[in-house]
Each structure stands twice: as C-alpha cells, then as structure tokens.
PDB file as gemmi writes it, atoms N, CA and C in Angstrom:
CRYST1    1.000    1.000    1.000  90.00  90.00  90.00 P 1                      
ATOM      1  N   UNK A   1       0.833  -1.184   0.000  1.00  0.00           N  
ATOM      2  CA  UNK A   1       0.000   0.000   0.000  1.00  0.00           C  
ATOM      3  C   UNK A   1       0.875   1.243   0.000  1.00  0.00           C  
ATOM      4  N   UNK A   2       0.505   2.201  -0.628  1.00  0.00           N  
ATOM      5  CA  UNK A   2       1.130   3.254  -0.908  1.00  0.00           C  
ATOM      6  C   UNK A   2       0.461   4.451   0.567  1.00  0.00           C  
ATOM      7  N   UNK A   3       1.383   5.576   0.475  1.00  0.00           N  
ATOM      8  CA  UNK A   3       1.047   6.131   1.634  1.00  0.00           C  
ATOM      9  C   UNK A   3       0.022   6.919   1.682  1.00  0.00           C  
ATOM     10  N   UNK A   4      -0.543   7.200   0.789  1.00  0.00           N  
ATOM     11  CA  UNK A   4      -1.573   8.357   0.186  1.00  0.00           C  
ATOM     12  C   UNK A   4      -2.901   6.803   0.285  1.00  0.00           C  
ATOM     13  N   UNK A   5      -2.640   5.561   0.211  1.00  0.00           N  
ATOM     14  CA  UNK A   5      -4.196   4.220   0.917  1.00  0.00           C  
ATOM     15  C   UNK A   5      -3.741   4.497   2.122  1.00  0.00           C  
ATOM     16  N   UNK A   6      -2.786   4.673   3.004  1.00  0.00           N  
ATOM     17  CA  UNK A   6      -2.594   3.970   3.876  1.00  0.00           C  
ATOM     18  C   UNK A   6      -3.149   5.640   4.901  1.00  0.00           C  
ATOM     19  N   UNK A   7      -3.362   6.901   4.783  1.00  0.00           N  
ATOM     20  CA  UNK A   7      -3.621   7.986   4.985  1.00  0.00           C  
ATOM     21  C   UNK A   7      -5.019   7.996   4.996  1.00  0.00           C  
ATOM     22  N   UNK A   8      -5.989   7.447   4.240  1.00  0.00           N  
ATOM     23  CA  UNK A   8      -7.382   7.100   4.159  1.00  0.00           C  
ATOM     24  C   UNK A   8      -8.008   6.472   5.585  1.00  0.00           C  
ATOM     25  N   UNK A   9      -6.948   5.707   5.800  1.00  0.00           N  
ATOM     26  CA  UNK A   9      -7.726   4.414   7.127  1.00  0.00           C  
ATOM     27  C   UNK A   9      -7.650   5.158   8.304  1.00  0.00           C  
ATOM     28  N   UNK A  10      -8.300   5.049   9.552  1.00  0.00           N  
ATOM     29  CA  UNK A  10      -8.725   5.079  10.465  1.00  0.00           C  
ATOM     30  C   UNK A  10      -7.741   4.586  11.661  1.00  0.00           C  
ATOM     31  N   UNK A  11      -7.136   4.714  12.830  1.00  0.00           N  
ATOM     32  CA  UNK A  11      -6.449   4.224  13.652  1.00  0.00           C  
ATOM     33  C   UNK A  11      -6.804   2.823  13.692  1.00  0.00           C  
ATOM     34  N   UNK A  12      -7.461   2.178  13.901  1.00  0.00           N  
ATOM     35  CA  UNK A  12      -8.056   0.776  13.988  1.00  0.00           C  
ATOM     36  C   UNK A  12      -7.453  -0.055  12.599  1.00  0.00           C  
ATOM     37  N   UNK A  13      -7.661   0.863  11.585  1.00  0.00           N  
ATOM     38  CA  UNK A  13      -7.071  -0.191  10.601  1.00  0.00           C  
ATOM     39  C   UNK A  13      -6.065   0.134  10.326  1.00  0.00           C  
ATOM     40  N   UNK A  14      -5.146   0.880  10.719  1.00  0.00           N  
ATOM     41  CA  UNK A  14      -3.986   1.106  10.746  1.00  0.00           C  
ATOM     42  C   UNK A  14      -2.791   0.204  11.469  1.00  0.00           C  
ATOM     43  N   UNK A  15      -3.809   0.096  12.947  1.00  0.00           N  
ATOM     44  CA  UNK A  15      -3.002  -1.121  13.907  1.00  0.00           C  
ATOM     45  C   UNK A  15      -3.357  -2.444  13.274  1.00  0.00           C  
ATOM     46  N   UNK A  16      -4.669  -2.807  12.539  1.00  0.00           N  
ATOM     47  CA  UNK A  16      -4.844  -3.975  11.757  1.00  0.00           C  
ATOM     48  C   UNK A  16      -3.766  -4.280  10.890  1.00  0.00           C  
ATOM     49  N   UNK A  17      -3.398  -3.583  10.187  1.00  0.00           N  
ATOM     50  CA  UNK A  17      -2.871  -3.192   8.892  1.00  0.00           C  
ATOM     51  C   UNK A  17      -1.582  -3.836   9.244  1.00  0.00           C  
ATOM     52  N   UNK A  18      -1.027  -3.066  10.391  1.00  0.00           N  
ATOM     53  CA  UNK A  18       0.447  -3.342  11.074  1.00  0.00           C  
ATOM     54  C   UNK A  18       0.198  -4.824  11.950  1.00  0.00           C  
ATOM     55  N   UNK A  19      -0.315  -5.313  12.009  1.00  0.00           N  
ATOM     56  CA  UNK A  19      -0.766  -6.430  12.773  1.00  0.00           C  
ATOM     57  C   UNK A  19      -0.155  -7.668  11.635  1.00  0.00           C  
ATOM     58  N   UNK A  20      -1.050  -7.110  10.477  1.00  0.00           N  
ATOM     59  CA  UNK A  20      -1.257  -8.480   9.323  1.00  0.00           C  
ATOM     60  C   UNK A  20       0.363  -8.171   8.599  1.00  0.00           C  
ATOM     61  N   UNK A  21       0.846  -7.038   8.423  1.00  0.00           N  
ATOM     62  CA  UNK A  21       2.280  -6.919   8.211  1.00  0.00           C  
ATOM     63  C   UNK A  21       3.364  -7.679   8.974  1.00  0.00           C  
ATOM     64  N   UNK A  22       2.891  -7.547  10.331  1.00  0.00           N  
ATOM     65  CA  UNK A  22       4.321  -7.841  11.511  1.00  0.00           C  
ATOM     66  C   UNK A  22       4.046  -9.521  11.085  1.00  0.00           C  
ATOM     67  N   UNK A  23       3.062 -10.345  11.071  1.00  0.00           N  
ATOM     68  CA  UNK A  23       2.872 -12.082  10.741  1.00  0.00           C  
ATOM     69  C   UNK A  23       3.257 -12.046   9.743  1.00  0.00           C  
ATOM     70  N   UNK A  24       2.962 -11.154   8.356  1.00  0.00           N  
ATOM     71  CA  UNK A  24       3.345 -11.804   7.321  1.00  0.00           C  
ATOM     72  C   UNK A  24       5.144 -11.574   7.465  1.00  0.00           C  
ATOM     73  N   UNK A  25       5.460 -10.867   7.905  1.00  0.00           N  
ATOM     74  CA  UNK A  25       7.624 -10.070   8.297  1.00  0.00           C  
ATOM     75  C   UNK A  25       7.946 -11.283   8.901  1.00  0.00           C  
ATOM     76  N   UNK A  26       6.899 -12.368  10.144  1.00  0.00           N  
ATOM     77  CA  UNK A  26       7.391 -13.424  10.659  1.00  0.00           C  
ATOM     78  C   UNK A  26       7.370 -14.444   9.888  1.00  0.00           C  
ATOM     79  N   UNK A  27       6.059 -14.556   9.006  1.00  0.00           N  
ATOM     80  CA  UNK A  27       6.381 -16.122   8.037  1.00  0.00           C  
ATOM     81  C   UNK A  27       6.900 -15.670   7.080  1.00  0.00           C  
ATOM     82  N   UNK A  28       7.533 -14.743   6.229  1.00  0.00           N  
ATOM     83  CA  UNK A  28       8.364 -14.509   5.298  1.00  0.00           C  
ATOM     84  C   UNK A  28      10.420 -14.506   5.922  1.00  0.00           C  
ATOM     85  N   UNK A  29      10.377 -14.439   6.897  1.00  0.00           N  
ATOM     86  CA  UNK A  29      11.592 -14.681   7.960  1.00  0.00           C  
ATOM     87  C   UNK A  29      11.652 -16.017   8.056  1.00  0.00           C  
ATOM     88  N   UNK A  30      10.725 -16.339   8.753  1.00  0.00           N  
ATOM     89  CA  UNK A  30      11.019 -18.270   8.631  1.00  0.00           C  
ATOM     90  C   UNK A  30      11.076 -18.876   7.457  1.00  0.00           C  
ATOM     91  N   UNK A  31      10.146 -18.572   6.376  1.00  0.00           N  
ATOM     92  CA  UNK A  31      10.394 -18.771   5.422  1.00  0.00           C  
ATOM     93  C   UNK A  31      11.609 -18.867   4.559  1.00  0.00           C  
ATOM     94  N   UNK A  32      12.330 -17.527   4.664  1.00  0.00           N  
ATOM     95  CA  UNK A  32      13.556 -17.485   4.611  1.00  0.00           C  
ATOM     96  C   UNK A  32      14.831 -18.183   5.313  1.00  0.00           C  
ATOM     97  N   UNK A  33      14.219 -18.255   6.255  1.00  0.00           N  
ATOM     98  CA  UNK A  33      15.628 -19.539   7.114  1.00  0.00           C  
ATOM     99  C   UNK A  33      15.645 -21.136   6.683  1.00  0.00           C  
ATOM    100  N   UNK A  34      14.495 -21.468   6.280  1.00  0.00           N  
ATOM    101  CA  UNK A  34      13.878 -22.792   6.135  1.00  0.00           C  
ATOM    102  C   UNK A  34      14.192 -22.851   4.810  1.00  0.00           C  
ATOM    103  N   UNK A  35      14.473 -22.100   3.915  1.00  0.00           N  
ATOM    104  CA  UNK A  35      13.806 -22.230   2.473  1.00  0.00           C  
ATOM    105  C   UNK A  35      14.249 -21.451   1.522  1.00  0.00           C  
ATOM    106  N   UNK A  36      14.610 -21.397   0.457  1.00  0.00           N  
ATOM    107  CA  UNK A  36      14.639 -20.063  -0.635  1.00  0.00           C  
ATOM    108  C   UNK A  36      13.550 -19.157  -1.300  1.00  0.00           C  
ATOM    109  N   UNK A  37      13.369 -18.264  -1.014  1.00  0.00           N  
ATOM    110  CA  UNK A  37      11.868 -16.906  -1.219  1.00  0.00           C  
ATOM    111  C   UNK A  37      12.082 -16.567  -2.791  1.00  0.00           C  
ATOM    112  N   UNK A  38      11.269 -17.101  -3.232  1.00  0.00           N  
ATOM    113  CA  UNK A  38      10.820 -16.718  -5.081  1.00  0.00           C  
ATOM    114  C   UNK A  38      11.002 -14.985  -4.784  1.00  0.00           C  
ATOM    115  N   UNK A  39      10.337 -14.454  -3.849  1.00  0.00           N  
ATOM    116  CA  UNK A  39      11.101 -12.866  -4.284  1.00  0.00           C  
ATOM    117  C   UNK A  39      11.526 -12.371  -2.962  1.00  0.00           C  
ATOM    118  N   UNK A  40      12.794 -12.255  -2.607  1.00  0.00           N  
ATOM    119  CA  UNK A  40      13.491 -11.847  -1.430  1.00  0.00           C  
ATOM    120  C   UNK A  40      13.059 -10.250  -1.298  1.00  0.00           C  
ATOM    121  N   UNK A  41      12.868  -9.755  -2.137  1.00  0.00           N  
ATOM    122  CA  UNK A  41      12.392  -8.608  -2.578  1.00  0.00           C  
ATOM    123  C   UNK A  41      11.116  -8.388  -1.183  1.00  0.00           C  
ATOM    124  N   UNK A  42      10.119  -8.885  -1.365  1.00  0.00           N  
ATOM    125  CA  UNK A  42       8.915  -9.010  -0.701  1.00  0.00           C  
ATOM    126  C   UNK A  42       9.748  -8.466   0.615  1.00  0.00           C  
ATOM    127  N   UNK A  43      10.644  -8.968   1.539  1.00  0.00           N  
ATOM    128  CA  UNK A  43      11.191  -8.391   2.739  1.00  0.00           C  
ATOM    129  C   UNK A  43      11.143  -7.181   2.772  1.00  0.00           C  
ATOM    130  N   UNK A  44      11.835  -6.724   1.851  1.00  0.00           N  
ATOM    131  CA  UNK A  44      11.884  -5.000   2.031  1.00  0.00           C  
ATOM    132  C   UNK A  44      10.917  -4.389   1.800  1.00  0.00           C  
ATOM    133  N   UNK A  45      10.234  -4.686   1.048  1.00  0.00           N  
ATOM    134  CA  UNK A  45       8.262  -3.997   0.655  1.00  0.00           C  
ATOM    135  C   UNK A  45       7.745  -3.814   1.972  1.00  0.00           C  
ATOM    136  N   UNK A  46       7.828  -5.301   2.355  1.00  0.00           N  
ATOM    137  CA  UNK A  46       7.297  -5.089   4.173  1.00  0.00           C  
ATOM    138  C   UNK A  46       7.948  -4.644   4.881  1.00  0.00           C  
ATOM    139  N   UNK A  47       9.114  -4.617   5.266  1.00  0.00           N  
ATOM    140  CA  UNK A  47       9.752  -3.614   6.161  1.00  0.00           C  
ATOM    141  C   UNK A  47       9.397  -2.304   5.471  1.00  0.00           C  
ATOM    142  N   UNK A  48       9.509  -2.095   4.601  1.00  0.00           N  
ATOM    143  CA  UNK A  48       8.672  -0.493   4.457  1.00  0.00           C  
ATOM    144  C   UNK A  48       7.146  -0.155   4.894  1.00  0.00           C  
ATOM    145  N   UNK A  49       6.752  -1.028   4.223  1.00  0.00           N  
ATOM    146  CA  UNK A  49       5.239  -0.981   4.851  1.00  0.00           C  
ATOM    147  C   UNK A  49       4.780  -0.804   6.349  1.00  0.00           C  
ATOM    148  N   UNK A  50       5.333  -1.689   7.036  1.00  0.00           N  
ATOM    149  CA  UNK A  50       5.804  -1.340   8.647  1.00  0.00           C  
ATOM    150  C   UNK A  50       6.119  -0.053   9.061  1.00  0.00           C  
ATOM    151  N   UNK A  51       7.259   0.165   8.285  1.00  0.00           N  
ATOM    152  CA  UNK A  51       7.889   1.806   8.650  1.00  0.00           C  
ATOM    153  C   UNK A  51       6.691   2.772   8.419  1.00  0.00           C  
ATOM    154  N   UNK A  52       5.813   2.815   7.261  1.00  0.00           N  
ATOM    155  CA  UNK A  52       5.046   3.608   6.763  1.00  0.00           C  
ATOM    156  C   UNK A  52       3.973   3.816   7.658  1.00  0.00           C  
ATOM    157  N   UNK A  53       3.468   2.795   8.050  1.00  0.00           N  
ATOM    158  CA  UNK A  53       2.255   2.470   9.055  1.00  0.00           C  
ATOM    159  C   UNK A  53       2.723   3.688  10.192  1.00  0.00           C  
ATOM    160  N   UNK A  54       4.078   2.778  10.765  1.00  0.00           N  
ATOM    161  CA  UNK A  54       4.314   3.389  12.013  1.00  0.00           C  
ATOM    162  C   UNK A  54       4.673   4.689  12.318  1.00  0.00           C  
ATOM    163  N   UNK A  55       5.079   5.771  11.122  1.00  0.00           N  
ATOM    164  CA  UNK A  55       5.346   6.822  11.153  1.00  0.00           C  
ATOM    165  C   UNK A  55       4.138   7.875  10.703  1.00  0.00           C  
ATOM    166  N   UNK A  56       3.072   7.018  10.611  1.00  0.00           N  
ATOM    167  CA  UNK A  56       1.226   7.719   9.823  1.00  0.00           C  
ATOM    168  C   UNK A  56       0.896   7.692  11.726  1.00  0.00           C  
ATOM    169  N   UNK A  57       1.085   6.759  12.678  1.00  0.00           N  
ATOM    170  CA  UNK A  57       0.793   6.590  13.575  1.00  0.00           C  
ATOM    171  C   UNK A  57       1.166   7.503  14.768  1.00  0.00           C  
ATOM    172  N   UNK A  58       2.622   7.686  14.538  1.00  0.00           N  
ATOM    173  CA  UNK A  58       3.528   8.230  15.007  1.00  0.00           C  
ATOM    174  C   UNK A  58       3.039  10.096  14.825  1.00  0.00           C  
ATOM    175  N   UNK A  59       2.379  10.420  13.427  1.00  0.00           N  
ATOM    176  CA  UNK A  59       2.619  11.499  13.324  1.00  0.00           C  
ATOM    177  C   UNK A  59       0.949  11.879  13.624  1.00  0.00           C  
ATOM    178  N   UNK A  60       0.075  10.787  13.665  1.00  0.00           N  
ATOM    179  CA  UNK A  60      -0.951  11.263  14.052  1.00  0.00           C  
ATOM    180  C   UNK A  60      -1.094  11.337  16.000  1.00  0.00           C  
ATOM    181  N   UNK A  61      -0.215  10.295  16.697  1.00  0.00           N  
ATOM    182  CA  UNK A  61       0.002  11.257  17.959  1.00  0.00           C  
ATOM    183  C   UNK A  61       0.661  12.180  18.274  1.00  0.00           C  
ATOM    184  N   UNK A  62       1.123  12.779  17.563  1.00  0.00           N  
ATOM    185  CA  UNK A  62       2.190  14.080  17.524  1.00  0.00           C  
ATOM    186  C   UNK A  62       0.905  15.068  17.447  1.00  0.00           C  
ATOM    187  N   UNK A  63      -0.087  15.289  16.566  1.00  0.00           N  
ATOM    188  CA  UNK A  63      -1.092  16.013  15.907  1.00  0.00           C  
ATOM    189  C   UNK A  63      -1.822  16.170  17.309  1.00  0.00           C  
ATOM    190  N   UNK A  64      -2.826  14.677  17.576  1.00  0.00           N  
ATOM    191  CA  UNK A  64      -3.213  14.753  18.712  1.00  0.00           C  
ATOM    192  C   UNK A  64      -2.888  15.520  20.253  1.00  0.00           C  
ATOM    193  N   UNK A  65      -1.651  15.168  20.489  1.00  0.00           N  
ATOM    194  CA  UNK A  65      -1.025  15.708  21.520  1.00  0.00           C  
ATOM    195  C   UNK A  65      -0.922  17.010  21.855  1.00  0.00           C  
ATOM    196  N   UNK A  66      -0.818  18.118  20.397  1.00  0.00           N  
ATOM    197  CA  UNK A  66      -0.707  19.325  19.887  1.00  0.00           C  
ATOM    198  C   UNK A  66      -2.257  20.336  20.370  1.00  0.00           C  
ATOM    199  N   UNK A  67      -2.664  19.434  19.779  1.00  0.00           N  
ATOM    200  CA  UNK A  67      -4.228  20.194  19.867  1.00  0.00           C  
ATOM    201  C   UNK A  67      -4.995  19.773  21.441  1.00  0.00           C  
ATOM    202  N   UNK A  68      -4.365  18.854  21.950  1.00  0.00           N  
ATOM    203  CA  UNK A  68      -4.771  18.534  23.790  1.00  0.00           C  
ATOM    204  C   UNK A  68      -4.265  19.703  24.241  1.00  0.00           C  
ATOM    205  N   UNK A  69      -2.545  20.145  24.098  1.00  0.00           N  
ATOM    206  CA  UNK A  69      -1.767  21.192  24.881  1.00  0.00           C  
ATOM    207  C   UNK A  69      -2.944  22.340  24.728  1.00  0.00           C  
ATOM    208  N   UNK A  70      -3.339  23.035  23.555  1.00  0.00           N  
ATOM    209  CA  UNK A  70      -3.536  23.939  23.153  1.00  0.00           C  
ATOM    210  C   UNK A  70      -5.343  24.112  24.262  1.00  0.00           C  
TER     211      UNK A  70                                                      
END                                                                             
C-alpha cells in the first residue's frame, strides 16, 4: 500500500494493517531460514510498509497531543 491508501484508514485499521504486516515479516523470515523466497524482494516492501504504518501513527500522535496542549 502506498502512503496516500494507507492515509485514508482510520487508527483501527492502521493497527490492523500493522498487525497483518508484523505475521506476514514473521512467516516470510522463517520462510527465509527454512527455504529459498521466489522474491526476497517481498522483505523490504514489508519492512517499508511497517515503517510507513508506524510513522502515519507516530505522526498522528504528535497532531493529537498538539491540539490537547492547546
């Protein structure tokens, strides 16, 4: 998902989102220890995807926090 889908969703599916990422980062890891990955590639998509999530998350409690002070 690109960051401009991933900006659409809602906190809830955001932690979903990062949920179904972090299992698929674990069976694509085992996968990888056990086995050879038709696209090794796929690792880094998801580690980005992760990053992306967590910094939409990250910057929406920053936002939040802002407008509590105020």
């Amino acid at each position: 998902m690109k960051t401009r889908e991933l900006r659409v969703l809602t906190d809830d599916q955001l932690a979903d989102n990062l949920r179904d990422a972090a299992k698929q980062m674990f069976q694509l890891r085992f996968r990888a220890a056990t086995e050879k990955l038709n696209a090794p590639s796929e690792l880094r998509e998801l580690r980005r995807r992760i990053a992306r999530i967590k910094t939409l998350q990250r910057e929406r409690e920053l936002v939040q926090s802002r407008t509590e002070q105020k």
